[in-house]
ZAVEX-606462 format. One line per 5 residues: number of its first residue (from 0); their letters; for each residue x, y, z of C-alpha. Coordinates in steps of 0.25 Angstrom, whole numbers. Layout:
N
NUM	a	X:Y:Z; ...
! end
This chain:
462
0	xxxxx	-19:6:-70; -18:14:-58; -16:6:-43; -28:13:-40; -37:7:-52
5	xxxxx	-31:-7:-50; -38:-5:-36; -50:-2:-41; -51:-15:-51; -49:-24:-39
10	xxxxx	-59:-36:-37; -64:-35:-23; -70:-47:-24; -58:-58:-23; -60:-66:-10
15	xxxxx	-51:-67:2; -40:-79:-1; -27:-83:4; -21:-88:-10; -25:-74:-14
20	xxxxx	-25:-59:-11; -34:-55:-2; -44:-45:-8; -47:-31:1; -59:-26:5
25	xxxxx	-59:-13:-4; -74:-9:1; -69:-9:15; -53:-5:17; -53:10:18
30	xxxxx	-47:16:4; -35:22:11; -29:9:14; -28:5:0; -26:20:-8
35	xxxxx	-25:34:-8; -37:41:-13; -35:51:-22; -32:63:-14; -26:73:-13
40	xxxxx	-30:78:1; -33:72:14; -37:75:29; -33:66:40; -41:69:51
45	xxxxx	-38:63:66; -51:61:76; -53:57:89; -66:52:95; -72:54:109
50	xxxxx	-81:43:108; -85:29:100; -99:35:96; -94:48:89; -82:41:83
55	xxxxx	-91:29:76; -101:41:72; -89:48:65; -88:34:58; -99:31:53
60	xxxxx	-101:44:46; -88:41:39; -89:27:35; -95:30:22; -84:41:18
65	xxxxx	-72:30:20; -66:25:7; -65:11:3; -53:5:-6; -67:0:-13
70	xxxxx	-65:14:-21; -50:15:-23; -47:15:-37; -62:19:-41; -65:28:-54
75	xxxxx	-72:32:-44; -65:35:-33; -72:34:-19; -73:48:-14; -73:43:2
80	xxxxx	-59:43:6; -59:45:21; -51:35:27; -52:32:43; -46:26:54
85	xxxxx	-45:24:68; -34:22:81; -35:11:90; -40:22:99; -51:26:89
90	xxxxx	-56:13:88; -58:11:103; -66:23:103; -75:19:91; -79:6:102
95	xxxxx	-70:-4:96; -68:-14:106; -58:-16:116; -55:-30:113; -54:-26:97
100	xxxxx	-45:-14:100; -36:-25:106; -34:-33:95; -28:-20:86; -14:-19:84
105	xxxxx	-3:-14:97; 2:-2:89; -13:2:83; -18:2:99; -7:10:101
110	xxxxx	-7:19:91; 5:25:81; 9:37:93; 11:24:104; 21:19:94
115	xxxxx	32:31:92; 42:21:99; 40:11:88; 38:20:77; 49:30:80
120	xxxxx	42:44:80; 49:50:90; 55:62:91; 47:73:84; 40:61:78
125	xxxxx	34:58:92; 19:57:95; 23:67:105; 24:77:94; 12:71:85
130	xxxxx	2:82:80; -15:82:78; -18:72:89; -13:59:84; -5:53:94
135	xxxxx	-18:53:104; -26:43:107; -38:52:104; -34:49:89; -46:40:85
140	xxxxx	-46:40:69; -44:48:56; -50:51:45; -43:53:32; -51:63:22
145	xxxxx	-45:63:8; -48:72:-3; -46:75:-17; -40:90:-13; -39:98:-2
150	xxxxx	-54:105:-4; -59:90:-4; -52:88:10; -58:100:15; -71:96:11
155	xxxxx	-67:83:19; -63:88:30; -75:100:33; -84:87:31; -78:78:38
160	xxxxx	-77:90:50; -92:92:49; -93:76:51; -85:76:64; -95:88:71
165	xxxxx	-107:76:68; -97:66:75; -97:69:91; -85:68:97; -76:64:85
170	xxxxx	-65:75:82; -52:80:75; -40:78:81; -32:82:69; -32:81:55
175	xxxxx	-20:84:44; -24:88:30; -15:81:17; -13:87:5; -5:81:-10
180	xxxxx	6:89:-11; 7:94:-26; 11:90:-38; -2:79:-35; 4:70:-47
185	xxxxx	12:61:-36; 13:59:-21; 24:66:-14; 27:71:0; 31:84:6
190	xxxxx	46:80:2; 42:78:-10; 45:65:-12; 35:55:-21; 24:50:-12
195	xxxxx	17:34:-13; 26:28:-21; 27:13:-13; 16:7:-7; 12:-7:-5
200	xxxxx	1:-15:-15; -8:-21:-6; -13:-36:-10; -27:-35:-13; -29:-23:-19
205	xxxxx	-25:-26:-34; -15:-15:-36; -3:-18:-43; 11:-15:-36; 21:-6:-43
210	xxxxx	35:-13:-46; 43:-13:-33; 29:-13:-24; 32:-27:-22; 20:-37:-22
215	xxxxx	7:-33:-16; 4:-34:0; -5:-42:8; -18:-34:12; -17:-38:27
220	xxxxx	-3:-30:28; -12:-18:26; -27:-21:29; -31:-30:40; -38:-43:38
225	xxxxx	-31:-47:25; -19:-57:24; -5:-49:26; 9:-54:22; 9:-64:31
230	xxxxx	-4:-72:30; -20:-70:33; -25:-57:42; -22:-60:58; -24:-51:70
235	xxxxx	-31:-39:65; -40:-34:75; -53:-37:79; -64:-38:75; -60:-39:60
240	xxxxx	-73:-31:56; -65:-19:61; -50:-21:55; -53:-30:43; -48:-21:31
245	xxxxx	-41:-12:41; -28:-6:41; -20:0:51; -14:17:46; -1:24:53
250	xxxxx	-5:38:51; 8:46:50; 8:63:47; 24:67:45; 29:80:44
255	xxxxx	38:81:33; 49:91:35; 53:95:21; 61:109:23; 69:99:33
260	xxxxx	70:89:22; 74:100:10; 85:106:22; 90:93:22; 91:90:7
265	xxxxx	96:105:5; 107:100:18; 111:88:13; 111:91:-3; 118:103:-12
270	xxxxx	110:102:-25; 94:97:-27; 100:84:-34; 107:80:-21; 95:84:-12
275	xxxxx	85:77:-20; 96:65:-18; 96:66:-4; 82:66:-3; 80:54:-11
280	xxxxx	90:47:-1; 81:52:10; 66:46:3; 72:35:-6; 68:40:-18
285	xxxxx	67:53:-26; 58:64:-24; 50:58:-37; 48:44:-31; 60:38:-39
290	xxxxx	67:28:-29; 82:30:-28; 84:15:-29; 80:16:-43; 84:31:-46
295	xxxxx	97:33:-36; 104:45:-43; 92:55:-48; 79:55:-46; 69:48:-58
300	xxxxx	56:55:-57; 51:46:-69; 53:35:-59; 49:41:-47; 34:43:-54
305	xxxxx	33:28:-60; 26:17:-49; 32:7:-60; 46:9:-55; 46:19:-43
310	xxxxx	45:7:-34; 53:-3:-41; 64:-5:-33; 71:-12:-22; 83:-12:-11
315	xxxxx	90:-22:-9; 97:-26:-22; 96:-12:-30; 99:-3:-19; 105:-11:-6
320	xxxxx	114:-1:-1; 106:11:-2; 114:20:-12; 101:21:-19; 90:23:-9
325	xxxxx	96:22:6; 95:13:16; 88:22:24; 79:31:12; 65:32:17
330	xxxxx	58:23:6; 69:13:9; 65:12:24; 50:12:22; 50:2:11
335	xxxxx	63:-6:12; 58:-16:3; 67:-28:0; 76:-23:8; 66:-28:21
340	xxxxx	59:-39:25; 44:-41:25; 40:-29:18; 27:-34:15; 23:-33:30
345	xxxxx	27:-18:30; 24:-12:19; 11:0:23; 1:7:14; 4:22:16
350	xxxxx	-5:33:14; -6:49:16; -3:60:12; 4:74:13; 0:87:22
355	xxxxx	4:101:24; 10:109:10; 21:107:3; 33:114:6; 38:125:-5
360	xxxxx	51:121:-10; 63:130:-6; 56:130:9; 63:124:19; 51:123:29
365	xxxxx	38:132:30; 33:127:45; 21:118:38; 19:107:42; 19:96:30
370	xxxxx	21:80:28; 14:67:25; 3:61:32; 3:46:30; -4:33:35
375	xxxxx	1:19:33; -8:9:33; -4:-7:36; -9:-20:44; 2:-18:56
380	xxxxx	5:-5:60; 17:-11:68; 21:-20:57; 20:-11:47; 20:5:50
385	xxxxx	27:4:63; 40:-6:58; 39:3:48; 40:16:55; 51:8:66
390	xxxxx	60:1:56; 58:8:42; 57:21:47; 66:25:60; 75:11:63
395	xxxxx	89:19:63; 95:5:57; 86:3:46; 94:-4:36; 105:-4:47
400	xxxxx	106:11:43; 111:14:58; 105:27:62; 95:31:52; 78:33:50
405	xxxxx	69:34:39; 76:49:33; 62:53:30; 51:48:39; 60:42:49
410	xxxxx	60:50:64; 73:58:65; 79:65:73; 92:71:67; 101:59:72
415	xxxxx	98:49:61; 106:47:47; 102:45:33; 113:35:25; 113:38:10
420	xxxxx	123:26:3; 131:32:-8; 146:27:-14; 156:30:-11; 153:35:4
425	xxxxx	138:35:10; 132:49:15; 125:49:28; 117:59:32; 114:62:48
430	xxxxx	105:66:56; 93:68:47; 83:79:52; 68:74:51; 61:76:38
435	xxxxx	49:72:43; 39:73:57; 28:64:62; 18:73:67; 8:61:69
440	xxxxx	4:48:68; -7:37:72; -12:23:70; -24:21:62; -35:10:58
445	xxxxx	-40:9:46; -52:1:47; -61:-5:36; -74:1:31; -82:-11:38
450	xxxxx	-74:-8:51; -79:7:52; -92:2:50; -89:-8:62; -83:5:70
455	xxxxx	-95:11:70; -104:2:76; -95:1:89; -101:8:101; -91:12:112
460	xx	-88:5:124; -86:-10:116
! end
């Protein structure tokens, strides 16, 4: 049975107790939060509104076209799947309160392009450089339009377009178009590496972790209003009728620089064995998903394709040192697992998708533009997404590694090193080039369905 048909089979009717897990409201938790519809297309769409009355108008002709987790899993599946949220800024202008906007979290108020200090997008990463309008504080929400293909999407957007001329003063910003990148029989990126292959179970939603996932975690670390890993729900903002079974996204759009990346791999590797190595050093894992803790000599597609296996594994006693998987391999950073302490208190739900084509291979680079588009969705933005991005991903002395970042996402700018543990003599490489680009970012929240229900009977000026 499928993760998604266990979903569907859950009892939605378990009351709230503290000697047992807390039940989610599936009818009013946008789907997104809790699964990936089945899409192979998407549009992200960036608005901005030039007043309350025209931004709750835009609202309330969409409530009724938002999806619920109420119809994940179905036989049936629930055809709605747009997703919305808004920035602290766009919920001022829909007439939430001052004395309620107070009460939301520092970094939310200030949104993701205030925080570059803390999350170490300088450089070419800087807000400064950010493309479509996201790093102003006339970004007031976004709709996400998912489709079946790329005709659906188009369908999508011309009617959503057509909406927006009905809704005064609301209007595009931006908006990115995502795309699957063949084969569709498994998720992968631009470098080609296997795609959603670790994600946390969330406690409540009756699906079964994978071996290696690790136990299922608390709701409240992810939807507000539930009890986290720490205890019952505390400061969410108020009033509760507006963040109860919300959740708090950091939208991300990266470049990915893969003729960069093949020039390296060619550079560093004479044969395609040695450069498929190297590239697993980079990542962590094959190119097939197999993780090199498991599989540290070849590549195992067998393994890399079963959830049964493809996660089972651990740092600290199979692999201390790193002469399997590096100390400083991407999936090593961004999931250290027991090799950190509360990990329960960090771990994100990550979602998105892939834009621009795919490369040809033989191509060093083309001038197209092409990446991932992703939103993490958490609890704490500062707790979760931002230690992350901090520690994780660029802390030079992660692992007291001494001068390197994350050799993937990480920002870099040709002075940092990537360590690969080997007997007898490690091999260090330095001053790795950037594989990939932020090109934008932004703070989202996600609020319940109730809660856009209560955004649109706000007027301005309250």
């Amino acid at each position: 049975m499928s993760a998604l048909q266990q979903l569907h089979r859950i009892s939605r009717d378990l009351t709230i107790r503290t000697d047992q897990p807390a039940s989610l409201d599936f009818d009013d938790i946008q789907h997104f939060l809790i699964s990936r519809p089945p899409a192979r297309a998407a549009r992200y769409e960036f608005l901005t509104f030039a007043n309350g009355t025209g931004g709750r108008a835009w609202l309330t002709g969409l409530i009724d076209k938002v999806g619920t987790a109420s119809g994940v899993g179905s036989s049936l599946p629930d055809s709605r799947w747009v997703t919305v949220g808004f920035t602290w800024d766009g919920l001022r202008v829909l007439g939430v309160a001052e004395a309620s906007l107070a009460t939301f979290p520092e970094e939310f108020r200030q949104g993701m392009a205030a925080r570059a200090g803390i999350l170490g997008t300088t450089g070419a990463n800087h807000p400064d450089h950010w493309v479509g309008g996201l790093a102003s504080t006339n970004l007031h929400a976004i709709a996400i339009l998912f489709a079946r293909d790329v005709a659906e999407r188009e369908r999508c957007r011309q009617e959503h377009a057509t909406y927006l001329k009905q809704c005064d003063g609301v209007e595009l910003l931006s908006a990115l178009d995502l795309e699957a990148i063949p084969p569709f029989d498994y998720a992968h990126e631009h470098f080609g590496f296997h795609d959603r292959l670790s994600q946390p179970v969330i406690e409540g939603t009756g699906v079964e972790p994978t071996p290696g996932s690790g136990p299922p975690i608390k709701s409240g670390e992810f939807f507000l209003g539930y009890p986290d890993e720490e205890g019952p729900a505390a400061g969410m903002p108020q009033p509760e009728s507006l963040s109860r079974n919300g959740s708090y996204v950091a939208y991300l759009r990266m470049q990915e620089h893969v003729g960069a990346f093949r020039d390296f791999l060619r550079a560093h590797g004479e044969t395609s064995e040695q450069q498929e190595l190297i590239a697993a050093k980079l990542m962590g894992r094959w190119r097939s998903g197999a993780p090199l803790v498991l599989a540290p000599d070849k590549d195992d597609p067998k393994l890399g394709a079963d959830p049964q296996r493809n996660n089972d594994f651990s740092y600290a006693n199979t692999d201390p040192y790193g002469y399997g998987c590096p100390l400083g391999a991407h999936i090593r950073r961004m999931n250290p697992r027991d090799t950190a302490v509360n990990m329960n208190r960090r771990k994100m739900i990550r979602r998105g998708g892939t834009y621009g084509p795919p490369l040809p291979e033989g191509i060093s680079d083309d001038g197209i533009e092409r990446g991932i588009a992703a939103f993490v969705g958490c609890a704490s933005l500062v707790r979760q997404f931002e230690f992350a991005m901090n520690v994780w991903t660029n802390d030079p002395n992660f692992h007291e590694l001494g001068n390197e970042r994350d050799p993937i996402f990480g920002t870099q700018d040709g002075t940092f090193d990537i360590t690969i543990p080997k007997r007898p003599i490690r091999k260090k490489i330095k001053g790795l080039p950037a594989f990939t680009t932020i090109r934008a970012g932004a703070y989202f929240f996600l609020p319940g369905v109730k809660a856009l229900r209560y955004l649109t009977t706000l007027s301005d000026g309250l």
